[in-house]
C-alpha positions, 0 to 999 in steps of 0.5 A, spaced: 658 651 366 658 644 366 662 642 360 670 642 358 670 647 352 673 643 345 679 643 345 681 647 338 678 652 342 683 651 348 688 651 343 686 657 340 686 662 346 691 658 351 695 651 347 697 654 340 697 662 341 703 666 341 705 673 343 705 676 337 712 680 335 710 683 328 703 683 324 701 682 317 698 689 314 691 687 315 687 692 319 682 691 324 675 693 324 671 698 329 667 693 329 671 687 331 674 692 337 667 692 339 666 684 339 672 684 343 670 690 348 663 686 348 666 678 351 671 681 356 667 685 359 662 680 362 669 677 365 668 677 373 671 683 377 670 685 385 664 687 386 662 688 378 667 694 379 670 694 372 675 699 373 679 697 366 678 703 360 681 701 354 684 706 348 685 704 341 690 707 337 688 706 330 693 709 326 700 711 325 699 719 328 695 716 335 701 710 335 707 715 334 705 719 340 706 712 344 714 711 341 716 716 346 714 711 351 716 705 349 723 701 350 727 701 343 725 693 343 718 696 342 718 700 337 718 697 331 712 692 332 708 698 335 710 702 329 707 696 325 702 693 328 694 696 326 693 697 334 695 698 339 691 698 345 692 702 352 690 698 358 688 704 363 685 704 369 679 709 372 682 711 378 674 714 380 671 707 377 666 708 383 662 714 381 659 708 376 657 703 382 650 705 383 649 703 375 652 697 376 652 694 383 646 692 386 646 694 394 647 701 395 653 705 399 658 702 394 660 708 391 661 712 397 665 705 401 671 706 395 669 714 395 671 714 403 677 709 402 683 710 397 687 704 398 681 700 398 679 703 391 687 704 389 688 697 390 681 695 386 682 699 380 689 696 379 687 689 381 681 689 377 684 693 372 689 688 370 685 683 370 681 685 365 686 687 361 688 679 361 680 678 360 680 683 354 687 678 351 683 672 351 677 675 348 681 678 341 684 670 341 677 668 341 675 672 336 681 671 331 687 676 332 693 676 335 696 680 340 702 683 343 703 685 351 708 689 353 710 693 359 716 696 357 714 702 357 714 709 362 708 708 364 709 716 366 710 718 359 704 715 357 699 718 362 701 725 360 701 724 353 694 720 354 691 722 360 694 729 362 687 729 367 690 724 372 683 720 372 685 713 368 692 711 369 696 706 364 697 699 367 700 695 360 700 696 353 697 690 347 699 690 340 693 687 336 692 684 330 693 678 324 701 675 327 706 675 322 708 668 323 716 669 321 717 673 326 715 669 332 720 666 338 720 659 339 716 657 345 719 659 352 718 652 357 713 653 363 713 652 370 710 646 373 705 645 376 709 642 382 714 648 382 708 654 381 702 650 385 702 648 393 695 644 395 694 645 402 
């Protein structure tokens, strides 16, 4: 890796994209679910871990089950948008350790230490989910974080078994550009960045 990317590319995953608050009525295929799924999950996590499980809900039924959950300002846009993704997490990401890491004994050092895999898998988790944003924006689509949600209410409805855990949620789509915020300011790199 030893080259800038172009700067449309920088303008379409960070510069120029929004959150997206509403979306036209487009659906998104499997088949480009899959495309995202396919970029994000080469993004880096600790020791290849890769705890993060992700469930598409594609139609209005699977969507209507979340509303519950969701805080009033959420409900509208989770109503239309044609995705909604749960970013979830494998609280036994480790039983998959001997598949995807290459020395032994790392199933069995997270299986013996729950803090260390708890920690892990909600760190890892969330980072992937952050991968799996800019992975959409890459491809085209717009979404729509939000954590205002009773995570609670979304493991039960979702996950009643208790192995995956909600982390956040993300509308997916085609933005609808008449319903987004102006841009909020940024921090600056002196008030966010200390160099030692």
């Amino acid at each position: 890796m030893t080259t800038k990317i172009a700067q449309a590319s920088l303008d379409q995953l960070f510069f120029n994209a929004r959150t997206a608050n509403g979306f036209i009525d487009k659906p998104v295929p499997l088949e480009l679910l899959k495309e995202v799924y396919d970029i994000a999950k080469m993004g880096a996590t600790s020791m290849n871990t890769q705890p993060a499980r992700y469930v598409f809900l594609n139609s209005a039924e699977s969507r209507a089950r979340l509303l519950p959950a969701l805080s009033p300002g959420n409900l509208d846009k989770t109503r239309d948008a044609p995705v909604t993704v749960i970013v979830a997490y494998d609280t036994r990401f480790y039983e998959h350790m001997p598949q995807i890491w290459h020395k032994p004994g790392a199933k069995e050092m997270f299986e013996g230490n729950a803090p260390m895999a708890g920690g892990t898998a909600v760190r890892n988790g969330t980072l992937s989910g952050a991968y799996f944003m800019i992975a959409a924006r890459a491809v085209g689509l717009d979404c729509g974080p939000m954590s205002g949600v009773d995570l609670a209410k979304v493991n039960a409805e979702f996950f009643p078994d208790g192995r995956f855990k909600a982390d956040f949620l993300i509308n997916l789509g085609y933005g609808d550009n008449s319903k987004l915020f102006d841009r909020n300011p940024r921090l600056s790199f002196e008030q966010a960045c200390s160099v030692l």
